[in-house]
C-alpha positions in Angstrom: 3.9 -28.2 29.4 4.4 -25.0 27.8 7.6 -22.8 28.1 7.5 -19.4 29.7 4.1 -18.3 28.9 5.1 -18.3 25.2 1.3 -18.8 23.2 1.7 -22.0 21.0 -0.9 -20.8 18.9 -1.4 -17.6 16.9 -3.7 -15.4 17.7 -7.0 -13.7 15.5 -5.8 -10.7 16.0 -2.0 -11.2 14.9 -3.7 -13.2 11.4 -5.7 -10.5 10.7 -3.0 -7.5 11.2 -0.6 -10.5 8.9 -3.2 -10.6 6.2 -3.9 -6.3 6.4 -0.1 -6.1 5.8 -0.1 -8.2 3.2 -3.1 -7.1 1.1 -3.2 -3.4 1.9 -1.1 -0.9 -0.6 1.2 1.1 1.6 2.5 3.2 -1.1 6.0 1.7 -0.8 7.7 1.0 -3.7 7.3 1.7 -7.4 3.6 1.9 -7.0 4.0 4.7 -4.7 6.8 6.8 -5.6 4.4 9.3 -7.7 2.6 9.7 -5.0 5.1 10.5 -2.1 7.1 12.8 -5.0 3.5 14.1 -5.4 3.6 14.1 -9.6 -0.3 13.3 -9.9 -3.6 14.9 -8.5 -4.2 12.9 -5.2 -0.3 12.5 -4.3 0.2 13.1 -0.3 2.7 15.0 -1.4 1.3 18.8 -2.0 4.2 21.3 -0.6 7.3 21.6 -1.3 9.7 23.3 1.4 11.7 26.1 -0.9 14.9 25.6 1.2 15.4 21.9 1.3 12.8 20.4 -1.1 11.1 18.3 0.9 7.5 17.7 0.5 4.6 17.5 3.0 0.8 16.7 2.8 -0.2 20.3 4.3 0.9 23.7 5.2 0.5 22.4 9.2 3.3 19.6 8.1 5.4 22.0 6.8 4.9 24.7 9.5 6.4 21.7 12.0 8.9 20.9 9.3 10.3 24.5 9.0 10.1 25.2 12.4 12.4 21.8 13.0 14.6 22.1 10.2 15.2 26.1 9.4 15.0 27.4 12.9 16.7 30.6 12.1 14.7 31.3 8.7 11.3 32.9 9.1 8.0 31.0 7.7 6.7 32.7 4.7 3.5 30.0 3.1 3.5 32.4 0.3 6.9 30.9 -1.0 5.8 27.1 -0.4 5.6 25.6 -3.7 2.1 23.6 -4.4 2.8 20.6 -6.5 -1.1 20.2 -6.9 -1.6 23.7 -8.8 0.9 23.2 -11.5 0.1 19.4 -12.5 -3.3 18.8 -14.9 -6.0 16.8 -14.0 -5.4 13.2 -14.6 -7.2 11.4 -17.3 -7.4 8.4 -16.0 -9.8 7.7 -12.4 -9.7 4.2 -12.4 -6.3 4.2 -11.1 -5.5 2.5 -7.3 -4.3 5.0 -5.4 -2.1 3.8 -2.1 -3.5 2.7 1.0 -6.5 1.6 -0.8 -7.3 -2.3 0.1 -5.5 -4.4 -3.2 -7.3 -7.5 -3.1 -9.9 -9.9 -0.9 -8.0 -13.1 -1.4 -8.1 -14.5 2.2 
């Protein structure tokens, strides 16, 4: 008998989202911290709010953002700093870049 419709066995689908976690760069870490402080080309981060310093991927982000956060203060994209503009191009393409699949080891 089995106990209060608890499954004995795992399911396909719960593996497969296992082994995603596991294989799949989320950008956490030391591996991602360039990219969510948005020092290199391809970083999510692009803007910078000029009243906080926080960053956001787009000026639609950081329209929500300043309308959350600075309620009072009007929206000006002019003063938005773009952490893309003032950074060279990188030299180096190979590198992984996160949310890109690590490895295929199943």
């Amino acid at each position: 008998m089995t106990g209060k419709a608890k499954p004995k066995k795992h399911t396909a689908k719960e593996i497969a989202a296992k082994v995603d976690a596991a294989l799949t760069n989320r950008g956490g870490g030391k591996a991602g911290l360039a990219d969510r402080i948005g020092k290199e080309k391809g970083g999510h981060a692009k803007y910078e709010c000029p009243h906080c310093k926080i960053t956001a991927p787009d000026i639609k982000s950081m329209q929500i953002h300043h309308d959350a956060r600075h309620p009072k203060l009007p929206f000006e994209e002019d003063k938005l700093t773009n952490l893309h503009s003032s950074i060279p191009a990188p030299v180096e393409a190979s590198k992984p870049k996160p949310g890109i699949r690590g490895s295929l080891k199943k």
